[in-house]
Each structure stands twice: as C-alpha cells, then as structure tokens.
Backbone bond lengths (Angstrom), bond angles and torsions (degrees), N, CA, C in turn:
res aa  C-N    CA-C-N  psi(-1)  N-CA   C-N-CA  omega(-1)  CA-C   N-CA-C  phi
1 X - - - 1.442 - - 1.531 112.91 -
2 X 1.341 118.43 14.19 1.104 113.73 -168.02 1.553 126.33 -76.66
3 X 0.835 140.49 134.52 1.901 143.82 -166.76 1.427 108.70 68.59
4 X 1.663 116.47 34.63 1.643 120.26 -177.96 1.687 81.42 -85.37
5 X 1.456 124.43 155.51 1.323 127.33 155.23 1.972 90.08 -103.44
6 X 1.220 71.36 124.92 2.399 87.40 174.77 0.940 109.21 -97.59
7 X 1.753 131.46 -5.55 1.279 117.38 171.84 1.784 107.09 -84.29
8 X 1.491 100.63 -36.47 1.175 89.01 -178.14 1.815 125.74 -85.76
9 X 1.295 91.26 -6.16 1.561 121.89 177.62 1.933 98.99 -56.67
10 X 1.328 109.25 -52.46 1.731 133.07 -172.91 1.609 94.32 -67.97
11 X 1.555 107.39 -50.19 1.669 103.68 -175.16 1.399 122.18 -51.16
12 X 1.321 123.48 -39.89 1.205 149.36 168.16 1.716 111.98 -49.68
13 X 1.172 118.04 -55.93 1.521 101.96 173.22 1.497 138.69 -78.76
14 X 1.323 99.55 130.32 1.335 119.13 176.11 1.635 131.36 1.71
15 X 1.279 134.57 123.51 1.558 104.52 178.19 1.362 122.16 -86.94
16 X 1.137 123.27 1.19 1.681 134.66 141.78 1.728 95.05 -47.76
17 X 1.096 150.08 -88.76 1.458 166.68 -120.31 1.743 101.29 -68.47
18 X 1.594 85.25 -57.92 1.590 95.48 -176.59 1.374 109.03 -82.43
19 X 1.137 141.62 -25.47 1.732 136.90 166.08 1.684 93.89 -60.66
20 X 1.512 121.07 -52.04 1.590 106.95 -171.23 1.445 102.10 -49.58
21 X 1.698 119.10 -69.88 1.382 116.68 -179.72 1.618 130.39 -37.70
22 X 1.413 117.64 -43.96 1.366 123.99 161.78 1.444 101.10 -46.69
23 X 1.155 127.22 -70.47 1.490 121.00 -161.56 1.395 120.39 -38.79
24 X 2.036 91.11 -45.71 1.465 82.46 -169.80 1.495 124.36 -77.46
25 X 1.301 106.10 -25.10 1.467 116.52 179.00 1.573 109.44 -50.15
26 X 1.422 120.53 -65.76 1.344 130.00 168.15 1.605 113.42 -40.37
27 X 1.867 128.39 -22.21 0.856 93.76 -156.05 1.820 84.57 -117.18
28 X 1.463 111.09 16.71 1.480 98.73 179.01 1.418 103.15 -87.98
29 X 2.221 93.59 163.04 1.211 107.93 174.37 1.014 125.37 -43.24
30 X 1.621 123.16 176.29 1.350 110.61 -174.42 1.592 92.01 -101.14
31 X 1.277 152.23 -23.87 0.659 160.25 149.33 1.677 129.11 -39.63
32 X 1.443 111.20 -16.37 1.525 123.68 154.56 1.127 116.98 -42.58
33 X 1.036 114.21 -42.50 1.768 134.61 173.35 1.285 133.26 -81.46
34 X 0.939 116.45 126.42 1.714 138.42 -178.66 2.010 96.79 -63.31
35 X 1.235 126.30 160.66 1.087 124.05 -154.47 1.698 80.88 -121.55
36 X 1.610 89.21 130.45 1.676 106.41 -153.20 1.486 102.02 -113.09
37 X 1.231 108.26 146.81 1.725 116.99 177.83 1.050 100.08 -47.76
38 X 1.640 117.02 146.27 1.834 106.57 158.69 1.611 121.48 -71.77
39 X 0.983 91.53 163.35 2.093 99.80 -178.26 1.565 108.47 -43.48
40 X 0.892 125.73 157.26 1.882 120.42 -158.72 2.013 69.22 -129.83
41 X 1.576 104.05 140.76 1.290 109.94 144.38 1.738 117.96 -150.67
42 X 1.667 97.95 161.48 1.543 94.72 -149.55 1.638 80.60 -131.94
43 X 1.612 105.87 121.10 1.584 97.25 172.40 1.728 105.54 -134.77
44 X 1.412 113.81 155.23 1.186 117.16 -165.62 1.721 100.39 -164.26
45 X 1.034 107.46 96.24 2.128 126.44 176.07 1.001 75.20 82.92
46 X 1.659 99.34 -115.64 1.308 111.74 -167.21 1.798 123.89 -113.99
47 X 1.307 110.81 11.85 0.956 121.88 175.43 1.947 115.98 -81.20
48 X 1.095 120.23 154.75 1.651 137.73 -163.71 1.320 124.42 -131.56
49 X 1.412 118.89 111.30 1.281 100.54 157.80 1.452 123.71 -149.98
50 X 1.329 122.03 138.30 1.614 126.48 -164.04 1.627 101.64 -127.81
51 X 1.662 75.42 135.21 1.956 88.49 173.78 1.393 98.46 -128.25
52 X 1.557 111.69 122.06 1.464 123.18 169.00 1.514 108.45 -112.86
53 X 1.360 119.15 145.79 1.557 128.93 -165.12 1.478 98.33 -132.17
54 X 1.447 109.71 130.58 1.789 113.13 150.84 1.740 106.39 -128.37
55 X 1.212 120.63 175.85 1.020 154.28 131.23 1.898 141.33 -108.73
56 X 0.756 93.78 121.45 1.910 111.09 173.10 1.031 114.74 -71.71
57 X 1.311 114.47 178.83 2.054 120.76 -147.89 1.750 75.59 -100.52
58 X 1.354 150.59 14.96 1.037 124.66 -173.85 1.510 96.11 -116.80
59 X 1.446 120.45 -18.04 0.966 122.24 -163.63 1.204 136.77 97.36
60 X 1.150 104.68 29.16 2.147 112.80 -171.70 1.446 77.94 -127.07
61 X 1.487 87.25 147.29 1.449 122.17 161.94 1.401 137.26 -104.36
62 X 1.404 139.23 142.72 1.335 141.97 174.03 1.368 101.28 -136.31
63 X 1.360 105.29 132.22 1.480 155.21 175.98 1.929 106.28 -92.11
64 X 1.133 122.47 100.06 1.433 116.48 -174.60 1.984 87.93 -113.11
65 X 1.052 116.42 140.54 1.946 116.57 169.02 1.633 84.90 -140.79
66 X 1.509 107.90 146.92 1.037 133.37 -178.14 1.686 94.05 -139.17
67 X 1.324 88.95 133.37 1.665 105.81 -174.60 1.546 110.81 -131.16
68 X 1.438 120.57 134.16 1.738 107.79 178.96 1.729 88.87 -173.05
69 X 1.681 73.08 166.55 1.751 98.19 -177.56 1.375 105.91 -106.89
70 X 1.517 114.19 -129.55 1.754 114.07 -178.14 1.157 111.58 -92.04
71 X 1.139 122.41 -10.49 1.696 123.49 179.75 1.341 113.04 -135.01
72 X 1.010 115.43 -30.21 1.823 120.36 175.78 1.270 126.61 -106.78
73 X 1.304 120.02 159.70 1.340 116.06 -175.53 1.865 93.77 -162.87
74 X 1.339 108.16 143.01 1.540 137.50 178.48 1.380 125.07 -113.72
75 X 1.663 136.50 127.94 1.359 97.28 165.92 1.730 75.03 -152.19
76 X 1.774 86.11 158.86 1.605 127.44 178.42 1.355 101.32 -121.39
77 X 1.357 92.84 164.48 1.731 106.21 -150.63 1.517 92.28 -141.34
78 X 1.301 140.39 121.97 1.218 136.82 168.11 1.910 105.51 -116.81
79 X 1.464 102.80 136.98 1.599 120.54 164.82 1.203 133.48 -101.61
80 X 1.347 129.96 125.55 1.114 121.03 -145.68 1.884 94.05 -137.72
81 X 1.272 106.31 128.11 1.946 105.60 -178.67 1.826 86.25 -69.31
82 X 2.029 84.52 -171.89 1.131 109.28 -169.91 1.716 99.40 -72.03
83 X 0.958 95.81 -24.44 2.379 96.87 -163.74 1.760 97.03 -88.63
84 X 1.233 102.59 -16.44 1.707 102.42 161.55 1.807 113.21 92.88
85 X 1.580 84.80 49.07 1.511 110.63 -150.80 1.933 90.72 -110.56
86 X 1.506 110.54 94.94 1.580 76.65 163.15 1.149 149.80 -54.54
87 X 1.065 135.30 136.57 1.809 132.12 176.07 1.186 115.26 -102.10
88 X 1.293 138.39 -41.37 1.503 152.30 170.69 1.368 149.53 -155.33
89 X 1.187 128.48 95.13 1.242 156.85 166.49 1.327 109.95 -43.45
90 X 1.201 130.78 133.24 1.676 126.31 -167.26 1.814 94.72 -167.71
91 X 1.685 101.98 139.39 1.235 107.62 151.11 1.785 121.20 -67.67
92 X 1.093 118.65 98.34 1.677 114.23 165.73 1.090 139.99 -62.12
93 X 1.393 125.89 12.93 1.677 113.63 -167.17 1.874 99.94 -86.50
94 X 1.118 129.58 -29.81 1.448 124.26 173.65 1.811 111.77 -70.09
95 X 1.425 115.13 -37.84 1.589 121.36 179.39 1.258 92.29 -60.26
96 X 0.974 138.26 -82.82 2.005 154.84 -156.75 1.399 91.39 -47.94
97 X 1.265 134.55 -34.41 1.280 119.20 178.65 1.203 114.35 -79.37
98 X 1.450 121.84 -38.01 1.565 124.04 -163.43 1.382 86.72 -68.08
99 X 1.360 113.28 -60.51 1.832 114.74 -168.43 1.578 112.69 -38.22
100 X 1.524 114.57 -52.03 1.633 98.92 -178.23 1.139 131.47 -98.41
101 X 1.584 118.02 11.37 1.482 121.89 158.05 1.454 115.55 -81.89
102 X 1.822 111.88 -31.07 1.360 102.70 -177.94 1.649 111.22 -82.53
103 X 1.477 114.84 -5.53 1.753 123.77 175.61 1.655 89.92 -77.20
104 X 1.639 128.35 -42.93 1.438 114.36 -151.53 1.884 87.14 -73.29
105 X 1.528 106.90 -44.97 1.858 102.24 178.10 1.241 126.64 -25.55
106 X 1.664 115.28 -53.35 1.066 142.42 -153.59 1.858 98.59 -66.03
107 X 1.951 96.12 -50.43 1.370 95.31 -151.45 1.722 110.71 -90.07
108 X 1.570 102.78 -25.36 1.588 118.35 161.23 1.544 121.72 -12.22
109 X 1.504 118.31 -58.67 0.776 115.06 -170.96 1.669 137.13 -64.95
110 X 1.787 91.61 -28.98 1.183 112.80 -168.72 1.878 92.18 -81.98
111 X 0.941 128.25 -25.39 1.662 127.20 173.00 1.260 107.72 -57.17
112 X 1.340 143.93 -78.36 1.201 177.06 -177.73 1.615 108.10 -14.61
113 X 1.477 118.20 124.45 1.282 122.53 154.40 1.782 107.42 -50.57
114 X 1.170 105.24 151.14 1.704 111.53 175.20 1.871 101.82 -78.28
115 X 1.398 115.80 52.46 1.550 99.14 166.38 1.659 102.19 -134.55
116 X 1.307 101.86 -156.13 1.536 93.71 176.87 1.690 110.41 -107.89
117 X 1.379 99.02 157.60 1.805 103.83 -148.94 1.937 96.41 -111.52
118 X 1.943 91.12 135.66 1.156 83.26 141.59 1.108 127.15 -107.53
119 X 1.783 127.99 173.36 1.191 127.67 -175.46 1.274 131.70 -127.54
120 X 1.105 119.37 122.62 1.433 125.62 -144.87 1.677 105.93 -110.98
121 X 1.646 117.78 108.95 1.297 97.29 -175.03 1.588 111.88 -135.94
122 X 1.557 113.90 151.26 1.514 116.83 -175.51 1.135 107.99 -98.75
123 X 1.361 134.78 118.68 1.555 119.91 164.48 1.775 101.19 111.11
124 X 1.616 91.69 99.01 1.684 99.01 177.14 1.419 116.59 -104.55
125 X 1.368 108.50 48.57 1.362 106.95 -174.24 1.489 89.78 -98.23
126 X 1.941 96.25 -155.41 2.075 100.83 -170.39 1.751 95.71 -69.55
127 X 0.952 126.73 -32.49 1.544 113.71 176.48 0.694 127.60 -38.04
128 X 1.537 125.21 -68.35 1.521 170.36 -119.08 1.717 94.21 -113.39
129 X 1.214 113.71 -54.78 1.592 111.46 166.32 1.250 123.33 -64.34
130 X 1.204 118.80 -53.62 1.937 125.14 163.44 0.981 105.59 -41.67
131 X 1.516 136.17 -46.54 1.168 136.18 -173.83 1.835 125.43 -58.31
132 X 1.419 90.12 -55.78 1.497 93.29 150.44 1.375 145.30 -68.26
133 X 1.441 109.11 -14.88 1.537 99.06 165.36 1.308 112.14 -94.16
134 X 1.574 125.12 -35.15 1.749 120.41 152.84 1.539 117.25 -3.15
135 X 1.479 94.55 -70.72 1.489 107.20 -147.35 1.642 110.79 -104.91
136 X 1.686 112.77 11.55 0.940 111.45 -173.99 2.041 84.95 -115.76
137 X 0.847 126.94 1.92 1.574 128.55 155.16 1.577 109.30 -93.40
138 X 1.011 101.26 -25.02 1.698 92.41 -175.02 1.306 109.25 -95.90
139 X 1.337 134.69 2.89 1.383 138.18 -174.01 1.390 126.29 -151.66
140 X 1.405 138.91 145.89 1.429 111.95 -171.58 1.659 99.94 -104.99
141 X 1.364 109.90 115.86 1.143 118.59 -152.02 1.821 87.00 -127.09
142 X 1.497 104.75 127.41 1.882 109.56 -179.17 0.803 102.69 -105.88
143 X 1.461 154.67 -39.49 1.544 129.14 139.85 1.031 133.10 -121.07
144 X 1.520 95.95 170.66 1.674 100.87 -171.10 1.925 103.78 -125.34
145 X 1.522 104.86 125.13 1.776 102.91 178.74 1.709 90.84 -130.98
146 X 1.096 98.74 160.31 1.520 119.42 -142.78 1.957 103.34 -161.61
147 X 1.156 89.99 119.15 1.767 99.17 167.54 1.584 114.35 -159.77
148 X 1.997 94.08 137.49 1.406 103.44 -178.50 1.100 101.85 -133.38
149 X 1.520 130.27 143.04 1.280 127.72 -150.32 1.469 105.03 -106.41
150 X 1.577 110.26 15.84 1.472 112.87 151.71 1.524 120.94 -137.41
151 X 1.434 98.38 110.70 1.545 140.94 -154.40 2.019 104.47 -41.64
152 X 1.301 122.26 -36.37 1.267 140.37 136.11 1.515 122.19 -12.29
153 X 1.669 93.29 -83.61 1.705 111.95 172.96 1.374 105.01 -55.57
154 X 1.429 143.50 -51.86 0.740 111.09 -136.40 1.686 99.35 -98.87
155 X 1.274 118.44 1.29 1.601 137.53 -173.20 1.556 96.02 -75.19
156 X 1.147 130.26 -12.06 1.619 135.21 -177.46 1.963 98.83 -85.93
157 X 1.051 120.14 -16.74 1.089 127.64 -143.41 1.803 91.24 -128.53
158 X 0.994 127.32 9.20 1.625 132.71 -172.14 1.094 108.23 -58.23
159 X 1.941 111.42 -63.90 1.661 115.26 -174.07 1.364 114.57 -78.76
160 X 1.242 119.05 5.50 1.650 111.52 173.53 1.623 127.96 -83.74
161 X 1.595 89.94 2.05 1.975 96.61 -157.77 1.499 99.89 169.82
162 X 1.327 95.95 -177.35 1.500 103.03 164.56 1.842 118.90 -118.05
163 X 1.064 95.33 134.04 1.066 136.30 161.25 1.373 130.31 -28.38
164 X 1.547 142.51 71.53 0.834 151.05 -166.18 1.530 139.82 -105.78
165 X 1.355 145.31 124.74 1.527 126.83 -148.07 1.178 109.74 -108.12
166 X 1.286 124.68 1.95 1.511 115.42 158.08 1.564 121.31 -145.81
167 X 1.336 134.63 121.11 1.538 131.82 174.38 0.978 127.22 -5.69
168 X 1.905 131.87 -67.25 1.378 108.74 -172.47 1.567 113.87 -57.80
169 X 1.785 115.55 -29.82 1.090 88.07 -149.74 1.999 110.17 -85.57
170 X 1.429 103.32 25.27 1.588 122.79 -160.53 1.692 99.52 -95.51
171 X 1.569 104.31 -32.81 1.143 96.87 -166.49 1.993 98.95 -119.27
172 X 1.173 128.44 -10.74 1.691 132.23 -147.87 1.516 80.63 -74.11
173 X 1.282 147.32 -25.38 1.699 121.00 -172.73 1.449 113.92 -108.92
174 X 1.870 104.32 -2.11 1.763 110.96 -178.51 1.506 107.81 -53.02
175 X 1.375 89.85 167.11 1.512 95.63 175.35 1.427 80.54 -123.27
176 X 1.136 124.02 -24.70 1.943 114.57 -177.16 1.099 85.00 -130.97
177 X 1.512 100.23 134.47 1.911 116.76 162.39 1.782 97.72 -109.23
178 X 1.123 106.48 174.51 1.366 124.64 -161.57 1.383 104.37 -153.67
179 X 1.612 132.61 89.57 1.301 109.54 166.60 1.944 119.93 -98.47
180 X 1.293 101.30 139.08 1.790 103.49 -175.99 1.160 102.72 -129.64
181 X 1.887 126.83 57.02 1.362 123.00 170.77 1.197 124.49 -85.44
182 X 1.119 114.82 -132.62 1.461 137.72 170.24 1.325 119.21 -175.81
183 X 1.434 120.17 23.70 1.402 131.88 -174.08 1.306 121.45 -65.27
184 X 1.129 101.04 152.74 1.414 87.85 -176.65 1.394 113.09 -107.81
185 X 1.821 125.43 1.00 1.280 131.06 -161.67 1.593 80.38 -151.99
186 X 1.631 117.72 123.39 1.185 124.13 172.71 1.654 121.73 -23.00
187 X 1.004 85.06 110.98 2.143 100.10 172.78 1.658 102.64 -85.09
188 X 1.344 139.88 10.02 1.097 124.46 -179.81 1.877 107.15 -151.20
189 X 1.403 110.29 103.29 1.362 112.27 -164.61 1.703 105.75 -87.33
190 X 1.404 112.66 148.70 1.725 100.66 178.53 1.224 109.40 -75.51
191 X 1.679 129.25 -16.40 1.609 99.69 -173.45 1.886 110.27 -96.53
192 X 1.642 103.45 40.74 1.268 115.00 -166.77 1.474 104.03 -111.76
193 X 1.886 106.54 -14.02 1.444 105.21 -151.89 1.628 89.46 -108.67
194 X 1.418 102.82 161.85 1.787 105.85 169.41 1.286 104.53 -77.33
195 X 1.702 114.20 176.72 1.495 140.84 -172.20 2.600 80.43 -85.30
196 X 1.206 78.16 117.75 1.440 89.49 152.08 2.030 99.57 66.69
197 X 1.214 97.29 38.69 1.769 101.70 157.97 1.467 114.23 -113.37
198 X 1.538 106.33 158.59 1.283 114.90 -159.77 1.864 101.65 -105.19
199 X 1.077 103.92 138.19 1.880 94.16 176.15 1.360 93.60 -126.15
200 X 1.362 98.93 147.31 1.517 115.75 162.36 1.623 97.83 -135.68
201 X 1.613 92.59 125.42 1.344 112.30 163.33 1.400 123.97 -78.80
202 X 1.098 119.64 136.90 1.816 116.64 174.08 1.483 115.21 -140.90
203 X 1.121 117.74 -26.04 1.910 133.48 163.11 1.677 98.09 -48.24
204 X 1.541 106.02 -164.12 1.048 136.69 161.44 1.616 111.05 36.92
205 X 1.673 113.23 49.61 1.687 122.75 -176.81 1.670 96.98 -84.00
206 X 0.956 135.06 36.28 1.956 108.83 145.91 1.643 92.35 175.93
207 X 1.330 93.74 154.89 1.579 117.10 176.71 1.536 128.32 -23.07
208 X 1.230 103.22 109.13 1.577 117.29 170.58 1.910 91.32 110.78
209 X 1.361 121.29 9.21 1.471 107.33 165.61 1.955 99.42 -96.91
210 X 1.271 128.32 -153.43 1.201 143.10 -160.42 1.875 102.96 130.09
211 X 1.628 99.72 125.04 0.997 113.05 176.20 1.822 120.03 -93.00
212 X 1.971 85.33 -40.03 1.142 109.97 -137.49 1.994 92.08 -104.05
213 X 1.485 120.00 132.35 1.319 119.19 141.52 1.350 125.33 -27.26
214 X 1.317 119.43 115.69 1.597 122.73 174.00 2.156 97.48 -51.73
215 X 1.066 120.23 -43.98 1.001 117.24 -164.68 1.824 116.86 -73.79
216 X 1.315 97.56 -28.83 1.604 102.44 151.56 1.352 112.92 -24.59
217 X 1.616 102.03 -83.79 1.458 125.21 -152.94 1.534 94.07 -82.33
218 X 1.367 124.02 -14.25 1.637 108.87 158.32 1.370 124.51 -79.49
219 X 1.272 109.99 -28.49 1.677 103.88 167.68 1.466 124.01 -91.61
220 X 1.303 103.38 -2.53 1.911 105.97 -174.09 1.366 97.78 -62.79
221 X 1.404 112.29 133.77 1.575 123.70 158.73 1.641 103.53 -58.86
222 X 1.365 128.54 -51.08 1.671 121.49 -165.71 1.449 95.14 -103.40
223 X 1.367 139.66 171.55 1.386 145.65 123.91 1.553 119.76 -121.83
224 X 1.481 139.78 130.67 0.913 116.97 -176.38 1.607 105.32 -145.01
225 X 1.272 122.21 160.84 1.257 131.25 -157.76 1.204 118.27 -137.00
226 X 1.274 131.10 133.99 1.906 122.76 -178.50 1.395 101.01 -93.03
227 X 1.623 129.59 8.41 1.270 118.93 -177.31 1.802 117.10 -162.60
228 X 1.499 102.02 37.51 1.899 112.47 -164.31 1.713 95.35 -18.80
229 X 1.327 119.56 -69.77 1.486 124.32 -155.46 1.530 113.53 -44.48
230 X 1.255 103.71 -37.68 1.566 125.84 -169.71 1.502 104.67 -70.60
231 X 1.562 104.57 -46.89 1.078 110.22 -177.59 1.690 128.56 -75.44
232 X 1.385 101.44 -9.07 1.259 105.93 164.92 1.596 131.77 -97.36
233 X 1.489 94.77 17.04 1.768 112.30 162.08 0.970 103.50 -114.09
234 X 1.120 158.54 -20.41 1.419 161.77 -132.25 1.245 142.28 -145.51
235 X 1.468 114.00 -49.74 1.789 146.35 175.63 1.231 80.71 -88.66
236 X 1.352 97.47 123.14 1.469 121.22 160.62 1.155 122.42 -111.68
237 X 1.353 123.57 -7.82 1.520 144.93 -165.32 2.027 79.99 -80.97
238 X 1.110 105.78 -65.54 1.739 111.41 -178.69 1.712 105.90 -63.18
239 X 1.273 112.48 -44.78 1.580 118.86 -168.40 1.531 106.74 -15.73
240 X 2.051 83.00 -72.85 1.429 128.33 -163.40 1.088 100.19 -56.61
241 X 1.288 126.23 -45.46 1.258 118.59 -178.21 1.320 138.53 -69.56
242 X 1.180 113.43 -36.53 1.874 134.65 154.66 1.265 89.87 -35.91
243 X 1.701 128.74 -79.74 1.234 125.46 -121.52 1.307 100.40 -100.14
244 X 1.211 115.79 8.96 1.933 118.60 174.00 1.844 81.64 -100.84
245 X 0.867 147.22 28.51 1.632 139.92 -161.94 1.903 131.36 23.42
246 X 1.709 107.22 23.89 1.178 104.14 166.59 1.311 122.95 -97.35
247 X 1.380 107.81 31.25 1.714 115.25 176.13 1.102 101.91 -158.67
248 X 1.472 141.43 166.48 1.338 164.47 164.59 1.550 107.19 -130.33
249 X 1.200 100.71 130.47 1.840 123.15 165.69 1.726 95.65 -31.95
250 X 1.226 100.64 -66.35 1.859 110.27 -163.47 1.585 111.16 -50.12
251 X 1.338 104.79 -25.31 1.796 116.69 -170.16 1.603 88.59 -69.60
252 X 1.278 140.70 -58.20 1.685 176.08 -145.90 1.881 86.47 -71.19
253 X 1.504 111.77 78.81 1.277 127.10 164.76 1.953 130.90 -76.33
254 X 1.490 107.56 78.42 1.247 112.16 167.78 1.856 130.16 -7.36
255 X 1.224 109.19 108.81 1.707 111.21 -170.07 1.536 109.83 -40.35
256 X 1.205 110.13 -44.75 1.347 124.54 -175.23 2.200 100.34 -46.03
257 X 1.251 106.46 -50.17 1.341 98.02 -177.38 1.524 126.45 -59.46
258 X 1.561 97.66 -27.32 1.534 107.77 -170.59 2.025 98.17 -91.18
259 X 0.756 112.61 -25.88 1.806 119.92 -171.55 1.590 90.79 -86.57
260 X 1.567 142.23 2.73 1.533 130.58 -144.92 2.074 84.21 -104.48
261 X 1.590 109.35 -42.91 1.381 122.31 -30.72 1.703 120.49 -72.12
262 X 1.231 106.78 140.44 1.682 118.64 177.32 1.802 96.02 -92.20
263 X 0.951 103.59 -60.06 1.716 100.43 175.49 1.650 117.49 -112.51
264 X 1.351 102.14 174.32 1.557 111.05 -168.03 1.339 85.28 -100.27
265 X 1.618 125.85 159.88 1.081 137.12 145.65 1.448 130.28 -93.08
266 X 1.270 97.75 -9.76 1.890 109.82 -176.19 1.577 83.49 -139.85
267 X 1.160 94.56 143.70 1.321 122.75 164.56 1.424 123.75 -134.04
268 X 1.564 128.76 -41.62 0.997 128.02 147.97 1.699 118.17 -100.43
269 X 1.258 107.77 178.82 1.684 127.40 -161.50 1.969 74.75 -66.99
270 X 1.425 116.18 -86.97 1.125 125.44 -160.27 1.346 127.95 -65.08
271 X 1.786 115.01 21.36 1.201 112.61 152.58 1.609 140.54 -77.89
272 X 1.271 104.11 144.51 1.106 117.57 177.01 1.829 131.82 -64.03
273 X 1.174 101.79 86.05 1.507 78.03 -161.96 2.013 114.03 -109.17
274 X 1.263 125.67 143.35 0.990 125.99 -167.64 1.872 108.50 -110.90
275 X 1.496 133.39 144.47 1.030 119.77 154.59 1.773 104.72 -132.74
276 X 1.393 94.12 134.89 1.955 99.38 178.96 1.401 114.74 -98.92
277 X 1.519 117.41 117.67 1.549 101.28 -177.49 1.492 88.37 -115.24
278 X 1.533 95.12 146.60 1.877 116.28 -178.40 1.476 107.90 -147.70
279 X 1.145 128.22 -17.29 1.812 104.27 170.33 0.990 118.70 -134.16
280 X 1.475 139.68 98.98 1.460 150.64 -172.14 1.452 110.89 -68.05
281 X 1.612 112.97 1.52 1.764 123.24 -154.34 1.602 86.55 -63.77
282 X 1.112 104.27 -69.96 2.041 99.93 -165.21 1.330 107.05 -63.10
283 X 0.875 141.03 -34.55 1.439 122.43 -177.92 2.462 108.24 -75.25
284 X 1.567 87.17 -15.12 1.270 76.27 -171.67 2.044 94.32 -72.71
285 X 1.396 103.89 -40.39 1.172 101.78 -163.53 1.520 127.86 -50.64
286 X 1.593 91.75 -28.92 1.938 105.63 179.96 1.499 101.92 -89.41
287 X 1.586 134.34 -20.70 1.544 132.64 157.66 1.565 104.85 -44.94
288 X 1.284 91.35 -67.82 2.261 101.31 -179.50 1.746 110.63 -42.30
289 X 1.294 106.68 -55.28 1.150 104.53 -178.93 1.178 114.60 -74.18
290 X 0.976 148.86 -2.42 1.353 156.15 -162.90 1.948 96.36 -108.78
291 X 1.571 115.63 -60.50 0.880 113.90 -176.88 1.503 116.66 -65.90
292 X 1.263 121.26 -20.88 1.578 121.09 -179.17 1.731 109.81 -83.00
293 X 1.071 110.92 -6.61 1.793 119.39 -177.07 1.234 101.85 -100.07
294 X 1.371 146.64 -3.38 1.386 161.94 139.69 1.743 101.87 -20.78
C-alpha cells in the first residue's frame, strides 16, 4: 500500500458506500471490539493533543491524534494490519468530517418530529457546511438559518441558507439545531431552543471546548452518544455535566440503540432530545480500509 494517498483514496467513495460503512460501524456489537486504551490527552498552556485508538473485528487498527492550539486544531489518522504492519498514514481533518456528518444523517431522523424541519445551525466553518448538505439530502428540511460569529466564515456558507447575525435568532424556530464550533463557553443556550427540537452536537471534540448549556443536557428527555466511553475523557459538554450532578453516564444512550432501534428517542412532540458525536476513529478506520481496497 505504499504511496496510496487514503485521504484521497476515502474522497473517492461513493456517498451510498460511506453511509453503508457508517451504519455499520455504529451498528456493531459492542463486543466486536477488543477493549481499547482510553483516549490519551496531553495538555500544555494552550496547546492540545488527543490520541484515540480502535480496532475492528478483523483486527486492524487506527490511531486518530488530534493536535491544536487556541483556534486550530489538525488530526492524522494512522492504520495499522493485524501483524502490526502499517498500511496508511493520512491527513484526517476532511475524513473526520465526512464520518460525523454522515453519523449525524444517519441518526437525525430517528430525533425528529414527523414534519418538515427547519434547521438551525452554529458554526459556518468546513463542518458546519458538510453538515448542511448531509442533512439537507437526508431530510426534507424548508429552511435553513445559519450564524458564525466571524463575518468571513460565515460568507463561505451564503448559498446554503440564510444568513443570520446572531445565535438565538439562528436556532429559536429550529426543530434541529446543529452545533459545529469550537467554543470554548457554550455556543448554544437552553432558553434559546424550542419545546421539542432535536440538537446534534459535532463541535467542541476535546477538553476545555463545550458547546452545549449544562441545562440543555439537564432538561433533555433523551441524550445520546456514538461513543459514552470516549466521551467521558473528552466531552466536556457531558463531563461538566455529570460532575455538577445534572446528568449520569447511565442517562448517556449509545447511538447504536437509537439507529437499532432498541429505544425511542422522542416520545413526546415536546421532547427534548440531544445527540453528542465525539469519535469519528472507527468509522474513519473502515473509510481507510475501504478506500485502500479500491
């Protein structure tokens, strides 16, 4: 496999291909899996860095490290066979995105009142844009309002929606909010959100970010997560919230249950429902592998 580029190897497949692969990753046992180091993080001023590891039922490994300062952040993704042989090394910041907008696609639906949605989103960066075209194919969604609180960013983001200059009023009529920051002090307040909208978080991946109001995730009827374990090194949006005692780990419902589905996430019209996505590692790993068998 040597001199394959895997990022562009991943670019190349289909978005049929990669929704199949998302699915399945999200929808294997938990027990597919070998019982994995926890997330390693290394902090120093203001600099960051996180290494999350999985393995697959075949036995290859991926190595994802995410590295950043006060405003930026990078991450590479290394694959590793079963004999512990690398195969591919890849810049990740475009994979990690495809992976958790097409996981937020997947899980959208199952949140959702049965009408048509507007969509309410924070953060017009490459996330925040993927995000909207994801979920504006996967859903019939009549509008789309959108605000980034740097006037720049959010001008990338013009033809996708409209254009809005301050938060509440981006998200106060959604029925789905969408946050894709990097904040470091919640970008999404609860008395901003309607009775019975759905948020999916996707911003705020490692310590000292938070997107989300503690009071969100204290009043949400559902919360759900594509990665609890992960998220309890990492998600701080949940951290904080556990450890002030308006949440419990156990409340913190695995994607896999809601994508099965084993449980409902809405039950009534006016629930609140939350989903946190934080580790794109396995789905990047079956993208890589997928893209290197090309």
């Amino acid at each position: 496999m040597a001199g394959v580029d895997v990022e562009k190897a991943i670019a190349k497949l289909k978005p049929a291909r990669v929704r199949e692969l998302t699915l399945a990753v999200l929808l294997a046992e938990p027990d597919d899996f070998e019982d994995l180091p926890a997330p390693q993080v290394m902090l120093r001023n203001d600099g960051w860095t996180g290494v999350t590891t999985t393995i697959d039922g075949d036995g290859y490994r991926a190595v994802l490290i995410t590295a950043g300062g006060r405003r930026t952040a990078s991450r590479s993704c290394t694959v590793i066979d079963p004999e512990g042989v690398v195969i591919g090394s890849f810049a990740a910041d475009s994979a990690a995105r495809i992976a958790a907008v097409t996981a937020a696609a997947l899980v959208a639906p199952r949140m959702l009142r049965d009408e048509p949605v507007t969509l309410g989103v924070l953060g017009a960066g490459p996330l925040g844009r993927l995000a909207i075209q994801a979920l504006t194919e996967a859903l019939p969604i009549e509008r789309v309002l959108i605000h980034d609180p740097d006037p720049l960013v959010a001008a990338e983001a013009v033809d996708l929606g409209r254009l809005v200059g301050d938060a509440p009023t981006a998200v106060r009529d959604a029925s789905l909010i969408v946050t894709a920051t990097n904040a470091r002090d919640p970008a999404l307040r609860a008395d901003w959100v309607a009775p019975g909208a759905a948020i999916i978080a996707l911003g705020a991946d490692r310590q000292g970010r938070r997107e989300l109001d503690y009071r969100i995730l204290a009043e949400a009827a559902f919360v759900t997560c594509d990665a609890p374990a992960i998220a309890r090194v990492i998600a701080d949006d949940l951290r904080d919230c556990v450890l002030e005692g308006h949440l419990e780990w156990q409340e913190v419902t695995p994607i896999r249950d809601v994508l099965m589905p084993v449980v409902d996430a809405r039950v009534t019209g006016d629930d609140l429902v939350v989903a946190k996505l934080i580790d794109p590692t396995p789905v990047l790993l079956a993208l890589a592998r997928a893209g290197l068998r090309r």
